[in-house]
VEXKOLZA-832196 format. One line per 4 residues: for each residue x, y, z of C-alpha. Coordinates in nm, 4 decimals. Layout:
# residues N
X Y Z; ...
//
This chain:
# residues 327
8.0262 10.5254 11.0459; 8.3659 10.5083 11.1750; 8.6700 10.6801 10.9627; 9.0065 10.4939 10.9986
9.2699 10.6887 10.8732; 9.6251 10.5013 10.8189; 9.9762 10.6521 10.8054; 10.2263 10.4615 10.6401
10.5752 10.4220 10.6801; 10.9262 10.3189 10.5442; 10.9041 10.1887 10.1097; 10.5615 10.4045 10.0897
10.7514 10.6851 9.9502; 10.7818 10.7803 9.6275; 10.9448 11.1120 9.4127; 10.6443 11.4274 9.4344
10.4563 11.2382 9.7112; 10.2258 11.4755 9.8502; 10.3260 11.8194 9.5907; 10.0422 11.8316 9.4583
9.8531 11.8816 9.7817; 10.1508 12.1622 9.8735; 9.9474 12.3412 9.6067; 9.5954 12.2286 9.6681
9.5722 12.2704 10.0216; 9.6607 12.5840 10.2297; 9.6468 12.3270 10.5331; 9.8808 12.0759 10.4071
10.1376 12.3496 10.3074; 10.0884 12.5198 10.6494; 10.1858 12.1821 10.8024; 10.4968 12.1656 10.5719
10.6105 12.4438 10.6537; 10.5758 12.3772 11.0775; 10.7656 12.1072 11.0604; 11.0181 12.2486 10.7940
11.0827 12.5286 11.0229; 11.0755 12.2824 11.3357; 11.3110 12.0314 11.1992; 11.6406 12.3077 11.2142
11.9663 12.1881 11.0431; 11.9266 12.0131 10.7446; 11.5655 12.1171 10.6879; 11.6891 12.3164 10.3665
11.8057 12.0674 10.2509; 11.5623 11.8039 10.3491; 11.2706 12.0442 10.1410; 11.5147 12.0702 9.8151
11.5406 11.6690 9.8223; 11.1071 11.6207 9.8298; 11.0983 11.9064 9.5992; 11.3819 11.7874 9.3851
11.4994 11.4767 9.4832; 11.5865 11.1046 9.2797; 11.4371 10.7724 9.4104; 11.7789 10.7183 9.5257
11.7500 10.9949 9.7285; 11.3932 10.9359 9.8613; 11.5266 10.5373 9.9242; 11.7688 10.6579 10.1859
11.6425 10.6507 10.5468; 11.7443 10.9337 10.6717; 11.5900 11.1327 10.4324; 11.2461 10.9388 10.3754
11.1511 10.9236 10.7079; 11.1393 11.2371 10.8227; 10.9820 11.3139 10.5029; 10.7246 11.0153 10.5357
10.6225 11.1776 10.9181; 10.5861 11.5075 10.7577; 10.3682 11.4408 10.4477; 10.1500 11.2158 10.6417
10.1034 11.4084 10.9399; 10.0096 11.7176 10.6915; 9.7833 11.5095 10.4524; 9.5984 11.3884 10.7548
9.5586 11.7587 10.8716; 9.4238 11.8662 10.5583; 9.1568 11.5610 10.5077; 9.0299 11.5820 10.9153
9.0148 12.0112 10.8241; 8.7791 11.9003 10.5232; 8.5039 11.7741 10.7881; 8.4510 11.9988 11.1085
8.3608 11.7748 11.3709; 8.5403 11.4780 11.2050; 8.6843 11.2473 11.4531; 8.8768 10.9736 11.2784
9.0025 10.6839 11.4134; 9.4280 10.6939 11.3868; 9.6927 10.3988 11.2918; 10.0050 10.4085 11.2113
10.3107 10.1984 10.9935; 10.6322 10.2345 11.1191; 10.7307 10.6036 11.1293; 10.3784 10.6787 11.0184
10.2997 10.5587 11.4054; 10.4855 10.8637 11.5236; 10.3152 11.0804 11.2507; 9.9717 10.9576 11.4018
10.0651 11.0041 11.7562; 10.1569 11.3658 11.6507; 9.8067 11.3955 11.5400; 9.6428 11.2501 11.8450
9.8194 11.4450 12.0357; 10.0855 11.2499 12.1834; 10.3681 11.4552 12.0919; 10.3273 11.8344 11.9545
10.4457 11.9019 11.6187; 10.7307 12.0809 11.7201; 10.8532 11.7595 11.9562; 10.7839 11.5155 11.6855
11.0205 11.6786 11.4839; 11.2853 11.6968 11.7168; 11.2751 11.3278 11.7405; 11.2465 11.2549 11.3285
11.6426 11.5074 11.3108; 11.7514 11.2599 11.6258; 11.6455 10.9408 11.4644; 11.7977 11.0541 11.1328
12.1277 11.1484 11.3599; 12.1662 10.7713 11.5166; 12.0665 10.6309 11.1708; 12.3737 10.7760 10.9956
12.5678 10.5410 11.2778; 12.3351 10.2401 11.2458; 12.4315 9.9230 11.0448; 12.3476 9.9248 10.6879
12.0752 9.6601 10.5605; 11.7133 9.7045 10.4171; 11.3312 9.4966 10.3880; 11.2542 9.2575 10.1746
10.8762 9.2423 10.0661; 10.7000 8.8781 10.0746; 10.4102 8.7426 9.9489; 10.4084 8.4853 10.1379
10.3100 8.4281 10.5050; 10.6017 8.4645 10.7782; 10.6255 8.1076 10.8868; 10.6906 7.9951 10.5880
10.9146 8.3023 10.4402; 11.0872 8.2316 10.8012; 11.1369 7.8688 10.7501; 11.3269 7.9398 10.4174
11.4966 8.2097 10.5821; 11.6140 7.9635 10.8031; 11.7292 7.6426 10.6155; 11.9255 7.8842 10.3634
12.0958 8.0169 10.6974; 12.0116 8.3738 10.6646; 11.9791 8.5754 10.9595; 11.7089 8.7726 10.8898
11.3859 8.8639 11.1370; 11.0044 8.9453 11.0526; 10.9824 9.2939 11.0195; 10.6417 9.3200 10.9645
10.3206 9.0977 10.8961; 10.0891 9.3428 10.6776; 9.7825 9.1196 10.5647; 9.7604 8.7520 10.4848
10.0505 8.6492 10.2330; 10.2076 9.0256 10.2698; 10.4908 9.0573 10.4929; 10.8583 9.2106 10.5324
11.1926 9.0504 10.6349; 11.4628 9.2899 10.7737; 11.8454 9.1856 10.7656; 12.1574 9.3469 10.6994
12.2836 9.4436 10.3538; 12.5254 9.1514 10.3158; 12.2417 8.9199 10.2857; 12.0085 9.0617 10.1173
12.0639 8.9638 9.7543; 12.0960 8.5583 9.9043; 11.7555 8.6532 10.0583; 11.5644 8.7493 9.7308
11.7294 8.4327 9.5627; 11.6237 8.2173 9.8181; 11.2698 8.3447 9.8304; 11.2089 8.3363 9.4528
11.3866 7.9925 9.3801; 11.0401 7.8657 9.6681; 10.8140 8.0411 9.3903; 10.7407 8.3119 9.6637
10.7335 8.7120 9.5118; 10.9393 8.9128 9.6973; 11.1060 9.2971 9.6350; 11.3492 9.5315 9.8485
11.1529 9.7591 10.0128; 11.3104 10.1172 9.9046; 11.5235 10.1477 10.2272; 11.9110 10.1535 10.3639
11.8310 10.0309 10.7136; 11.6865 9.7205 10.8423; 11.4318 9.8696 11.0457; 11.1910 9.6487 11.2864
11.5126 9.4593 11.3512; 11.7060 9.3944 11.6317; 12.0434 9.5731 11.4115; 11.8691 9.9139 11.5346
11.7769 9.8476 11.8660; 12.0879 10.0430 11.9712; 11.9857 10.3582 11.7793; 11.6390 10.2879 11.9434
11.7430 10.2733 12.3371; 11.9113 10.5862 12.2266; 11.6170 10.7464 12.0617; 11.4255 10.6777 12.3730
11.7077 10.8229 12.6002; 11.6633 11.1386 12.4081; 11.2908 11.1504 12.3900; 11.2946 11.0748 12.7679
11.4245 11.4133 12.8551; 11.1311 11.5787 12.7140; 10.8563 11.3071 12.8792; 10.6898 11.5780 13.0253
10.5317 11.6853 12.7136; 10.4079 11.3731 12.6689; 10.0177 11.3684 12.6769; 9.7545 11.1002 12.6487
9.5712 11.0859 12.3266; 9.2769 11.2907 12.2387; 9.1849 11.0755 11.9346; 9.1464 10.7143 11.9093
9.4985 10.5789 11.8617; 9.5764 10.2311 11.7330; 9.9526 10.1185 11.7951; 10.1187 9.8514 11.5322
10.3645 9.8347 11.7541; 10.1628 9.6687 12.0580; 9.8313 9.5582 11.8106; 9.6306 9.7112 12.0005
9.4992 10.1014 12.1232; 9.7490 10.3589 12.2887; 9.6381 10.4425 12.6445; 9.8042 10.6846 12.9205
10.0602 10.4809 13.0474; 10.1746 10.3817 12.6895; 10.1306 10.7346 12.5356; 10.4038 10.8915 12.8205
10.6258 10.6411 12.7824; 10.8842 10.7686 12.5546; 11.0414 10.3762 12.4842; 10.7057 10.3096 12.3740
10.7542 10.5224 12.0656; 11.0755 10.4240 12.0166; 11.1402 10.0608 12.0683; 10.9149 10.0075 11.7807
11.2258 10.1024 11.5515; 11.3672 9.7349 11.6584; 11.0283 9.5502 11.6857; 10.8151 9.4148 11.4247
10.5139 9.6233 11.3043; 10.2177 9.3731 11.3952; 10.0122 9.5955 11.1001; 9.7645 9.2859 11.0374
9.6675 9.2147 11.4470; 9.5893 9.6014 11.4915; 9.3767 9.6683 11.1608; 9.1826 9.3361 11.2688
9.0524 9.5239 11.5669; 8.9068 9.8116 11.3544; 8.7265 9.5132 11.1022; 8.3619 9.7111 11.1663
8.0787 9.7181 10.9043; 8.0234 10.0393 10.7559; 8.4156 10.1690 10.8077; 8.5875 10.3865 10.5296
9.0188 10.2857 10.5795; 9.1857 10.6176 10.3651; 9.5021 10.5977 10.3233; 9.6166 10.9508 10.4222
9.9811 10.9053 10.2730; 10.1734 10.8138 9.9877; 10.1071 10.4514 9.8209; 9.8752 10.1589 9.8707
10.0525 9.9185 10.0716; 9.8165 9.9930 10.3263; 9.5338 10.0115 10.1728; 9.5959 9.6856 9.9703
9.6089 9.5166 10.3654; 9.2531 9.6648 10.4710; 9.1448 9.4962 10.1462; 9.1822 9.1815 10.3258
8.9258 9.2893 10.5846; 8.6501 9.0775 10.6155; 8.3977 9.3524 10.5990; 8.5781 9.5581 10.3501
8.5817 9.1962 10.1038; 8.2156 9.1675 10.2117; 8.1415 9.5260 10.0757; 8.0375 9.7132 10.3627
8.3322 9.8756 10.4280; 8.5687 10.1034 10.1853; 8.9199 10.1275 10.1016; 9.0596 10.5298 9.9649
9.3942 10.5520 9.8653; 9.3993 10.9231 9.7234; 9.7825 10.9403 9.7034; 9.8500 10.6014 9.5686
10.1143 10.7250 9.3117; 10.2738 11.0075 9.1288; 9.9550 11.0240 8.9130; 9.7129 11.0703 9.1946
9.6176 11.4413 9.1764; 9.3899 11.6924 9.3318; 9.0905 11.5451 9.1787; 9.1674 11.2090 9.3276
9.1737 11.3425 9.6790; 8.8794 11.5714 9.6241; 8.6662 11.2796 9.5472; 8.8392 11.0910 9.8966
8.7439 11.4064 10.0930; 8.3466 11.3803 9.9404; 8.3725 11.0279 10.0443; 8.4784 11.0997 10.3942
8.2306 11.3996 10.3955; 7.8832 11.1892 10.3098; 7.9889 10.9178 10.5128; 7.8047 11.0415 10.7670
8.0731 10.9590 11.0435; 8.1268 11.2853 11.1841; 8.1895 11.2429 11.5843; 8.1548 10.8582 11.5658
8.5313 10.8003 11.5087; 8.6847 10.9031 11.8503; 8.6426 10.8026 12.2049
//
């Protein structure tokens, strides 16, 4: 049985995400703490703001995504250290693409890192603007987009009728009128940026320039990595590409194409991150709606708690799928 473990990204977050495993898990806090002491200037202050922090806080870009790569990367640490042997199929959202490239492999923890503090760096100069959540499907949240003339992109295409628009901060309040006067559902994703837009492809090129200095610690990936980015699995040429990782900042996530590929019978998807949004996407799947396949989502909220994950990792454990999942 294959395990597909999913790492996602940018709106996921949420105040506490992940504490409770800080003191449940000697693994996730050990992970915490690497990149804490990886990350350098700001890091202090970075830990006070997960520890401490407001949703305000947590909705500002530069502080939830290096906090979203962190927590994921650890809570996917802990739940692979649960199983010896385990070797899970990876696939990332967004930033949680870097976070599962880490794991592969990719990048080391240490270089991951380094590449969250620069990303936060060009965001500060990046154009203000934010997601909006759809429930609708992108041609048609597109085609409104477009006769209200508002310049806004796909950002990403989750699951049938789920999907994100990204445009700049002027427009989004005409975008959420727009979409709810057409009867579709829509919410701001918590976020200050427009990511997966072309507003921050110049903080991307840049992000690349820097990561490009250190491509010779690039490596191939030792686990089975699944890209949002391209839809489809990370091989060598891709992995030691450092543009690869960080054009995606201006590109739309393509989430629905690359869980498609993964659509097996017998699969478990867990969720190894804070929220649902994911998980809610695999739900879609025709073999997880046909009820051969599973859906975990052991850190879907504030109230998920060590018993929750417990009863993921005893899932994950009896699934029999140790040394099925990789290459």
């Amino acid at each position: 049985m294959t395990v597909v473990l999913m790492l996602p990204g940018q709106g996921s977050q949420f105040v506490g995400m992940g504490q409770h495993l800080n003191e449940h898990s000697p693994v996730f806090r050990l992970e915490m703490e690497r990149f804490f002491g990886a990350y350098g200037d700001g890091a202090a202050h970075l830990r006070h703001l997960w520890l401490k922090g407001t949703r305000s806080d947590l909705a500002r870009a530069e502080v939830a995504q290096p906090l979203l790569y962190a927590v994921c990367l650890a809570a996917a640490r802990a739940m692979i250290s649960t199983t010896p042997g385990l070797k899970p199929v990876l696939i990332g959202h967004s930033v949680g693409e870097l976070a599962a490239a880490t794991l592969a492999g990719v990048l080391t923890p240490e270089l991951g890192a380094d590449l969250m503090r620069r990303r936060v760096e060009l965001l500060a100069d990046a154009p203000d603007g934010g997601m909006v959540g759809c429930r609708g499907e992108p041609d048609r949240v597109l085609d409104i987009m477009k006769r209200n003339g508002i310049m806004a992109v796909l950002g990403a295409d989750n699951a049938p009728g789920q999907c994100v628009v990204s445009l700049g901060e002027a427009e989004i309040a005409h975008c959420v009128r727009a979409l709810r006067d057409e009867g579709v559902a829509c919410m701001r994703v918590p976020s200050t940026k427009p990511f997966h837009s072309p507003l921050l492809a110049p903080a991307g090129r840049a992000l690349g320039e820097h990561l490009a200095e250190r491509q010779e610690e690039l490596r191939p990936p030792a686990l089975r990595l699944i890209s949002a980015f391209s839809a489809g699995p990370v091989g060598h040429r891709q992995a030691v590409d450092p543009f690869f990782w960080s054009d995606q900042m201006a590109a739309p996530v393509r989430f629905r194409q690359a869980l498609s590929t993964l659509d097996v019978p017998g699969a478990i998807f867990v969720e190894v991150g804070p929220g649902s949004t994911l998980g809610m996407a695999a739900e879609h799947l025709q073999n997880v709606a046909a009820g051969s396949s599973r859906v975990l989502t052991p850190l879907a909220s504030p109230r998920s708690d060590a018993e929750t994950w417990d009863a993921a990792v005893q899932e994950v454990k009896s699934s029999g799928s140790v040394r099925r999942g990789g290459r």
